[in-house]
C-alpha positions in Angstrom: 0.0 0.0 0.0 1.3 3.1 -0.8 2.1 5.8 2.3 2.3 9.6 2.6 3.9 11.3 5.0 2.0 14.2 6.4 2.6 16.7 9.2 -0.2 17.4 11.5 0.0 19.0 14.8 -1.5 16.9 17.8 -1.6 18.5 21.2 1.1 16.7 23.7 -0.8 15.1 26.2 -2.8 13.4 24.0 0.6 12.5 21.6 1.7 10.6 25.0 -1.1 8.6 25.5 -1.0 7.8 21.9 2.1 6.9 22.1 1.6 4.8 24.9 -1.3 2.5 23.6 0.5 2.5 20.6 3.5 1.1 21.3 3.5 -2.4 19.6 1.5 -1.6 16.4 3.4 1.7 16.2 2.0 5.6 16.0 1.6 5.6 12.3 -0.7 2.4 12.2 -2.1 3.8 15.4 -3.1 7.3 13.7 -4.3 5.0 10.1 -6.4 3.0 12.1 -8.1 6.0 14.3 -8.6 7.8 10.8 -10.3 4.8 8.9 -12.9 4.3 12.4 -13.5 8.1 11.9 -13.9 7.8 8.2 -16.4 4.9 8.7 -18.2 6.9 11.3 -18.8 9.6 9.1 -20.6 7.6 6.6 -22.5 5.9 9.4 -23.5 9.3 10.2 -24.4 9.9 6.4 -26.6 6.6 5.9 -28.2 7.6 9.2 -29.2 10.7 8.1 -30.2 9.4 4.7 -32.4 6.5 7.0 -33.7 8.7 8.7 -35.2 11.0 5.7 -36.7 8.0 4.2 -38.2 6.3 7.6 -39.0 9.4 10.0 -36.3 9.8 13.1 -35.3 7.5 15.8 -38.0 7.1 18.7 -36.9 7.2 21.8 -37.1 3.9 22.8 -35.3 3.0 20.0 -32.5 5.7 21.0 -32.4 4.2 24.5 -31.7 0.6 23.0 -29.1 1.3 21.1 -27.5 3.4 23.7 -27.8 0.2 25.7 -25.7 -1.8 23.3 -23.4 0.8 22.5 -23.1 1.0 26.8 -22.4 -3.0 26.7 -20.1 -2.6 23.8 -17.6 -0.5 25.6 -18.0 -2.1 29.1 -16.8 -5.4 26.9 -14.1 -2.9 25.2 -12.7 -2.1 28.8 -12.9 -5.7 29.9 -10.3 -6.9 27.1 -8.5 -3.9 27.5 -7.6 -4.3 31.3 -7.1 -8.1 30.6 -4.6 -7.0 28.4 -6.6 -7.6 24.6 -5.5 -4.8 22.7 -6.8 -6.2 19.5 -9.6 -3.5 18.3 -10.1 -4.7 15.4 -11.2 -8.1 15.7 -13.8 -10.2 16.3 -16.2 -10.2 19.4 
């Protein structure tokens, strides 16, 4: 795959916690992977907005669901993370 390299300003604080969850994969994966899950965020965003033209918005118990999961979701996140998993990207 071909690379670019880019300069980009990243306050320090958050450069050293980068840094330090980083540290086996390296910053430069680190900072590719962050900026696909944004870039795939974004067009979540887009489809939901495009959903929600063609079906009417979200209820709120519908809202409060998915919050739900999403809670779950990163109480498993934390489990794996303080058992060590740093693996993101894979499977559940």
């Amino acid at each position: 795959m071909a690379t670019k390299k880019i300069t980009v300003p990243i306050p320090e604080d958050l450069l050293d916690e980068i840094r330090a969850d980083a540290a086996e994969r390296g910053l430069s994966a680190y900072v590719a992977e962050a900026l696909r899950f944004k870039r795939d965020r974004d067009r979540l965003l887009e489809l939901v907005d495009w959903l929600q033209e063609e079906h009417g918005p979200v209820t709120e118990d519908e809202r409060a669901a998915a919050l739900g999961e999403l809670d779950d979701l990163d109480a498993e996140h934390e489990r794996r993370r303080t058992a060590g998993g740093h693996d993101a990207g894979g499977a559940a």
